[in-house]
C-alpha positions as CSV (number, residue, x, y, z in Angstrom):
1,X,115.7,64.8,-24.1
2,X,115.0,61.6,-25.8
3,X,114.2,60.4,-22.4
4,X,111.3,62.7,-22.0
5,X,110.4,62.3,-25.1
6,X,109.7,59.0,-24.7
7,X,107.8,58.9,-21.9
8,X,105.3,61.5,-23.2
9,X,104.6,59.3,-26.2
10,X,104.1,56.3,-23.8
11,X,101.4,58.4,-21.6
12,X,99.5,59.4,-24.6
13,X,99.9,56.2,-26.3
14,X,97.8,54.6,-22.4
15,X,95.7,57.3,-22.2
16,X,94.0,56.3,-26.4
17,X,93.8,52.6,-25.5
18,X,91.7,53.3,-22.6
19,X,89.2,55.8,-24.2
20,X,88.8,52.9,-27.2
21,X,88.0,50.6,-24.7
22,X,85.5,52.5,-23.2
23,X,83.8,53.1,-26.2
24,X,83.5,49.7,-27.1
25,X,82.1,48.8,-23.9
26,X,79.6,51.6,-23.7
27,X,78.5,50.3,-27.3
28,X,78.4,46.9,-26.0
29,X,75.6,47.7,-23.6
30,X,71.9,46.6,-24.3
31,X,68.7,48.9,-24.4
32,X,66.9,49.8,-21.4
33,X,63.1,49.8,-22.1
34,X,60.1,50.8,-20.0
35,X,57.9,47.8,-20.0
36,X,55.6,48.3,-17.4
37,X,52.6,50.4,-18.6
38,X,52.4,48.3,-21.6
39,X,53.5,49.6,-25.6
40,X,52.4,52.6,-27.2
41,X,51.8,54.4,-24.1
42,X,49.9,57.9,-24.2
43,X,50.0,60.9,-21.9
44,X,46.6,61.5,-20.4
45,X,45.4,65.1,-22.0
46,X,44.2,67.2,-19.1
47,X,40.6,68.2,-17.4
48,X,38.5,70.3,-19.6
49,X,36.9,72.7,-16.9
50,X,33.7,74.3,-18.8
51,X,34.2,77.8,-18.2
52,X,30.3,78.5,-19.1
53,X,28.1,76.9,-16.9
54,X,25.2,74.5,-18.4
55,X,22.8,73.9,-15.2
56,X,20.7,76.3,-13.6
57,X,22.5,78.1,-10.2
58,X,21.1,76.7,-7.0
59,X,18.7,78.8,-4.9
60,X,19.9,81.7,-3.3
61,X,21.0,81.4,0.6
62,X,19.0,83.0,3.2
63,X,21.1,85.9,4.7
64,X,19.4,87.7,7.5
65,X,20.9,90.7,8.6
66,X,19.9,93.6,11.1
67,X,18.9,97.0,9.0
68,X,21.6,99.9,8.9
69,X,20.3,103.2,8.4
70,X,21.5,105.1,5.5
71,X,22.3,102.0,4.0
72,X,20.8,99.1,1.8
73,X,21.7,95.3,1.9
74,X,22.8,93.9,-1.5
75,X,22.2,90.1,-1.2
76,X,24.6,87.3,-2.1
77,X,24.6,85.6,-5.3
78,X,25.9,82.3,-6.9
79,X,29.1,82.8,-9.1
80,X,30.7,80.1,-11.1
81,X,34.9,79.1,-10.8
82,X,36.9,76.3,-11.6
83,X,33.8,74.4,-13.2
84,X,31.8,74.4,-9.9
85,X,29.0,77.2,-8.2
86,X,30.6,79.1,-5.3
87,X,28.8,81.6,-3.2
88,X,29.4,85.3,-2.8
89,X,28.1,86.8,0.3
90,X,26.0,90.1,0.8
91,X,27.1,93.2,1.7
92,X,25.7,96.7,2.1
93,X,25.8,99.3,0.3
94,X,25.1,103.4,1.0
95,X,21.7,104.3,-0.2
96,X,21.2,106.8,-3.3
97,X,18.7,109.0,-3.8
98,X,16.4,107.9,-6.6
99,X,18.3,105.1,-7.7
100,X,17.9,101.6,-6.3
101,X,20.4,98.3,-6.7
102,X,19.7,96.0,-9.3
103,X,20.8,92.3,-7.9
104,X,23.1,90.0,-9.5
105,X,21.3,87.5,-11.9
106,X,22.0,84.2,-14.2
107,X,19.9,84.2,-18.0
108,X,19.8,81.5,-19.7
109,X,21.4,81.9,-23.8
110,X,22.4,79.5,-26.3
111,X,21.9,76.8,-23.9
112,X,24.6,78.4,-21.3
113,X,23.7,80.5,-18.3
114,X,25.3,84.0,-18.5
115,X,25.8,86.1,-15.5
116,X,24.2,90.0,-15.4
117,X,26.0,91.9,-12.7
118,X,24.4,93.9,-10.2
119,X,24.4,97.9,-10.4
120,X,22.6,100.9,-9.2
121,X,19.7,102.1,-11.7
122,X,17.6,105.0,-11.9
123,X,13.7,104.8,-11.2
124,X,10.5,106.3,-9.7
125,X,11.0,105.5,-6.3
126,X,8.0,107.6,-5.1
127,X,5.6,104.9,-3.2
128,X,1.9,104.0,-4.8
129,X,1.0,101.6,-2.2
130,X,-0.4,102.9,1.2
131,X,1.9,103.1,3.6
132,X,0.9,100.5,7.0
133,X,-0.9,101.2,10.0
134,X,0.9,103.0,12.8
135,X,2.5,101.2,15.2
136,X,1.4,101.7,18.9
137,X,5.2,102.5,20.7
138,X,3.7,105.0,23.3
139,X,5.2,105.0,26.8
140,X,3.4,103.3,29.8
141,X,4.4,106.3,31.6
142,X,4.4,109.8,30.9
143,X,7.2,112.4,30.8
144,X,6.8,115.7,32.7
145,X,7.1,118.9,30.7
146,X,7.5,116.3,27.4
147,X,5.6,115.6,24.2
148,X,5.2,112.1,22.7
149,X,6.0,112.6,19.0
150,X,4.9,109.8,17.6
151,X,7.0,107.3,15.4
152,X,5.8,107.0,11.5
153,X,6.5,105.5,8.3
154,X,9.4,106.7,6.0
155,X,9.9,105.9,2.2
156,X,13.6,104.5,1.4
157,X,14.9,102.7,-1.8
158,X,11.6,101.3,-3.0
159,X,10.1,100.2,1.0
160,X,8.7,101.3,3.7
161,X,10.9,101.8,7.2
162,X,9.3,102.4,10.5
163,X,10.9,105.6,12.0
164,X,10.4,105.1,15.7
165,X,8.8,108.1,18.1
166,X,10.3,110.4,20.7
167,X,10.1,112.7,23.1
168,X,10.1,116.0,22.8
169,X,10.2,119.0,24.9
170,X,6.8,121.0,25.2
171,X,6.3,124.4,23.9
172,X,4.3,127.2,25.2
173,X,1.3,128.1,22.9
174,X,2.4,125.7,20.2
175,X,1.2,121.7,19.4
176,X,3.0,118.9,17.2
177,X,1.5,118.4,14.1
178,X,2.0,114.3,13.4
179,X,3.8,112.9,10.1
180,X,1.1,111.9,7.7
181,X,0.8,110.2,4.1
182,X,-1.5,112.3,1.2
183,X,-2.4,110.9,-2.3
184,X,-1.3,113.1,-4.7
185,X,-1.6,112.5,-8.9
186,X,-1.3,108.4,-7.9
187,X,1.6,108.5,-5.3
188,X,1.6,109.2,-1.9
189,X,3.4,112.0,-0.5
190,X,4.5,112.6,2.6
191,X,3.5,115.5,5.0
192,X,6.6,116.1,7.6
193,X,5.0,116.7,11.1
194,X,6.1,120.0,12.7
195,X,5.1,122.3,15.5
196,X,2.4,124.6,15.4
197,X,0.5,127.4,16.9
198,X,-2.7,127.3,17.9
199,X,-4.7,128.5,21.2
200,X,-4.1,126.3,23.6
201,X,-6.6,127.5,25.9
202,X,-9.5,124.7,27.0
203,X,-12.7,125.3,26.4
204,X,-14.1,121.8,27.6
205,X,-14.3,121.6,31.9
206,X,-11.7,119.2,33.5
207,X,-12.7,116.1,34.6
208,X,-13.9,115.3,38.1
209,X,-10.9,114.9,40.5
210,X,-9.3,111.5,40.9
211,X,-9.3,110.0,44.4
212,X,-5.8,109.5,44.9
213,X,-5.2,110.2,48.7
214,X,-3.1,107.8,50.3
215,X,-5.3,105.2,53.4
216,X,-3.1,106.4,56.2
217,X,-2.3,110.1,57.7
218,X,1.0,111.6,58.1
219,X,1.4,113.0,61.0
220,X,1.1,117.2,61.3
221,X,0.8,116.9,57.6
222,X,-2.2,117.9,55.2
223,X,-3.3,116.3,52.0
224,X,-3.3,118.6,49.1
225,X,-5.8,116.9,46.6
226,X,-4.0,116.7,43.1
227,X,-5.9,118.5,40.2
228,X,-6.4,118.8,36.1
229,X,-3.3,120.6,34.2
230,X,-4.0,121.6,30.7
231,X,-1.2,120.6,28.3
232,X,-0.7,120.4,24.7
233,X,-4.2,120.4,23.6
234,X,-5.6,118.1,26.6
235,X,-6.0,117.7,30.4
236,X,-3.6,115.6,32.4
237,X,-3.4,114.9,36.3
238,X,-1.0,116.0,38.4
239,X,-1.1,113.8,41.4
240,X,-1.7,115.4,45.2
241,X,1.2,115.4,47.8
242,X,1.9,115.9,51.4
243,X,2.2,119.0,52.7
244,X,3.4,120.4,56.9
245,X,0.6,122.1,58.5
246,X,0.9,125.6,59.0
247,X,-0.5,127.7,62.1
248,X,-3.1,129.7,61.4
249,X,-3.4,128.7,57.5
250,X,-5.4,126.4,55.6
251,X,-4.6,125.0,51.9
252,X,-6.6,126.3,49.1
253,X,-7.1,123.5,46.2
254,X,-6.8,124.3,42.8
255,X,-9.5,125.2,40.7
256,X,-10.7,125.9,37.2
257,X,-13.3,129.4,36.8
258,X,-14.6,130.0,33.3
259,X,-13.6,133.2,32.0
260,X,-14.6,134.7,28.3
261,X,-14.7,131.4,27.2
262,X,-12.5,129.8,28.3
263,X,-11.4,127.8,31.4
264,X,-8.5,129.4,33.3
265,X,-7.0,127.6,36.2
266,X,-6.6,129.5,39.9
267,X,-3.7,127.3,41.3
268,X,-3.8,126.4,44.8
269,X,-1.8,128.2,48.1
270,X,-2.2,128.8,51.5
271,X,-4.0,131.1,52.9
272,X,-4.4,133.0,56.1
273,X,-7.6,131.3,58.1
274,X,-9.0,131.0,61.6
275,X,-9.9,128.0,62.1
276,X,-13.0,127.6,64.3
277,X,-12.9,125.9,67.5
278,X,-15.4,123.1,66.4
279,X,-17.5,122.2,63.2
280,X,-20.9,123.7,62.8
281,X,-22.1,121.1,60.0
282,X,-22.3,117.6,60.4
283,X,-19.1,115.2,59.2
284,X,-18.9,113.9,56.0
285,X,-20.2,109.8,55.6
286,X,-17.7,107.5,56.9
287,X,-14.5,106.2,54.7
288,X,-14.2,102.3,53.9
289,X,-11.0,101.3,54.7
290,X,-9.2,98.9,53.2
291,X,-8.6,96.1,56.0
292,X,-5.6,93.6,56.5
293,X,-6.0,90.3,56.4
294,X,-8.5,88.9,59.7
295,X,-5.9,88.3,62.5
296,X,-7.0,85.8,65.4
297,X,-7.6,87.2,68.9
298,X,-7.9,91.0,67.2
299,X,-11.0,93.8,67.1
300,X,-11.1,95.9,63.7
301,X,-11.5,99.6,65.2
302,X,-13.5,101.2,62.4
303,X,-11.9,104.9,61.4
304,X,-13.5,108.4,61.9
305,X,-13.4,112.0,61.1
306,X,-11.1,114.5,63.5
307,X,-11.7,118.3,63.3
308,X,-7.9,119.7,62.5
309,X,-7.2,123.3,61.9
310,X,-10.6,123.9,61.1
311,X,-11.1,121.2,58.5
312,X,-12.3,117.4,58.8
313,X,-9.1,114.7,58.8
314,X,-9.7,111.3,58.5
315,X,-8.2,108.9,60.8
316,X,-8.2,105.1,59.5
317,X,-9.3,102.2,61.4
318,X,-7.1,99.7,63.0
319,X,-6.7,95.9,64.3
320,X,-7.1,96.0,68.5
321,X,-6.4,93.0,70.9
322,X,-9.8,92.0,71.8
323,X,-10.2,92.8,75.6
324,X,-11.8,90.0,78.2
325,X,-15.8,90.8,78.8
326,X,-15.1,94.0,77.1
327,X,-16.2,95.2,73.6
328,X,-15.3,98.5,71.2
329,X,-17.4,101.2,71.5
330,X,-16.6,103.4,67.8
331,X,-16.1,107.1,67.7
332,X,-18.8,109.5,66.6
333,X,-20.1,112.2,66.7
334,X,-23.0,114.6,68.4
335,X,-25.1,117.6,68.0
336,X,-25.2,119.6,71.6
337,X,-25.9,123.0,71.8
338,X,-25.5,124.1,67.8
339,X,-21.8,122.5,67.7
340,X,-20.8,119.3,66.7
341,X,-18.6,117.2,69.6
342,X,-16.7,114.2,69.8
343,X,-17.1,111.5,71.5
344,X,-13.8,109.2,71.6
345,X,-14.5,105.3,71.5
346,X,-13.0,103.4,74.2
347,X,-13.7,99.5,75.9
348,X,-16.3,98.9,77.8
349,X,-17.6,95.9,79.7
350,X,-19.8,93.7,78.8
351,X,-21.4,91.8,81.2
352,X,-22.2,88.8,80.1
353,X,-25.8,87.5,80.0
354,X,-26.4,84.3,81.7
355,X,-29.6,82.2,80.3
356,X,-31.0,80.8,83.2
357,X,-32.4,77.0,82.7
358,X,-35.4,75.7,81.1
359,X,-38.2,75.4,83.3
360,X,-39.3,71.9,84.4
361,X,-42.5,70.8,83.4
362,X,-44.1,68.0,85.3
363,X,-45.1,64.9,83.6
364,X,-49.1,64.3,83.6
365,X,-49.8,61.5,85.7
């Protein structure tokens, strides 16, 4: 027991003369000191960032963007962060009836620029200004049984937009009535086009036929001249077309007959004919063709009138291979015996004229 005893005390007794030692070295040590930045060192206080801006923003950007219908383009605008101008871009924003968009915008108070945000704000938005001159958007080419409705100008959010024209599909008896602008108490109004009725029947004569037959024939095919159609309040010309001969008929063209007033078309058909067997009057003046270019070694074989189904037909001229010693004789025609006849042109030779020489005359002596 005293054993143990003993060798406790001596444990503890090692264990307290090490700790004192420690101490007394640990308090021995010197003091460490930061020398490099120099004494009385200070923490450097950090930025002040100005949370009010001083200067002016910089102009606004240039944003192009395509137009949206329905809709209006709110532009960008210059917003201050961190101490610094940073841009916001456009967008667009869904058009409101009698209110327009009020931008975003920097005012300058107590020497600081404050920001006004944008919003939508009532006003007048009836137009005072005149609206522009039309714009001329009508088709080269026409569209059968159609109406150009042409475009005009439309009021929206404080500007003028160009609505663009259209087509639209005739209507029997009735006419469109275009968009215009009225003044009215110091705006201008707009007056929506629509259709309307009216007599549509012409009063005026057409206009002489256009010559529109094509320069060559088709064969056992007739012509039909085109003619004047009245439509919508004005004439328009309905080009002529090929039509198959039929035996023992002849085509009647269209005319116009005045009637109470007014002028009433008789459309064109066929009708039952007998021809006659040869022309009683004289044919009509000779056609100028439209030649090809000169070709070399060639004869132009000038055109002529044919008697067809008991009406004249003309046949167009032609290039020929010019024939040795021979020349063209043209077609024509002759009065024998009350009747008009043909006679066909063909070749025929030429004998050619020899000059005989000059006579000698003898020298005076």
């Amino acid at each position: 027991m005293r054993s143990k005893l003993s060798r406790l005390l001596l444990t503890a007794g090692l264990a307290a003369a090490t700790l004192a030692g420690t101490v007394d070295l640990a308090s021995a040590q010197p003091t460490v000191r930061d020398h490099r930045h120099g004494p009385g060192l200070k923490r450097r206080p950090p930025p002040v960032v100005n949370r009010t801006p001083r200067e002016a923003p910089p102009a606004p950007r240039e944003e192009r963007q395509a137009p949206r219908r329905g809709h209006v383009w709110v532009s960008g605008h210059w917003d201050w962060n961190n101490g610094g101008w940073s841009w916001v871009s456009g967008r667009y924003e869904r058009e409101r009836r009698g209110r327009r968009f009020r931008p975003v915008r920097w005012e300058q108070k107590d020497g600081v620029y404050v920001r006004i945000d944008g919003d939508w704000e009532d006003f007048d938005d009836r137009p005072r200004q005149a609206p522009p001159p039309p714009k001329d958007e009508r088709p080269d080419r026409p569209r059968r049984n159609s109406v150009w409705v042409a475009g005009h100008w439309d009021w929206n959010n404080g500007q003028y937009h160009w609505v663009s024209g259209r087509w639209e599909r005739e209507r029997q008896g009735r006419r469109w009535r275009e968009h215009t602008w009225e003044m009215r108490d110091g705006v201008w109004v707009r007056i929506d086009g629509d259709w309307e009725q009216f007599d549509d029947r012409p009063r005026q004569a057409p206009p002489a036929p256009r010559d529109d037959r094509p320069d060559r024939p088709r064969r056992n095919h007739i012509w039909v001249t085109g003619y004047w159609d009245w439509k919508n309040g004005q004439y328009e010309w309905v080009g002529g077309r090929w039509e198959r001969e039929q035996q023992g008929r002849r085509w009647r063209d269209h005319r116009y007959e005045m009637k109470d007033g007014f002028y009433v078309r008789v459309n064109g058909d066929w009708e039952n004919h007998t021809p006659a067997a040869y022309p009683t009057a004289a044919p009509p003046a000779p056609r100028e063709d439209r030649r090809d270019p000169v070709r070399r070694g060639h004869v132009w074989i000038s055109g002529y009138w044919d008697w067809k189904n008991g009406n004249w037909d003309w046949n167009p001229g032609r290039w020929e291979r010019e024939k040795a010693n021979s020349r063209w004789r043209d077609y024509r025609w002759e009065q024998r015996d009350g009747r008009w006849t043909r006679v066909d042109g063909s070749w025929e030779v030429q004998t050619p004229t020899v000059t005989p020489p000059p006579a000698v005359i003898p020298r005076p002596r």
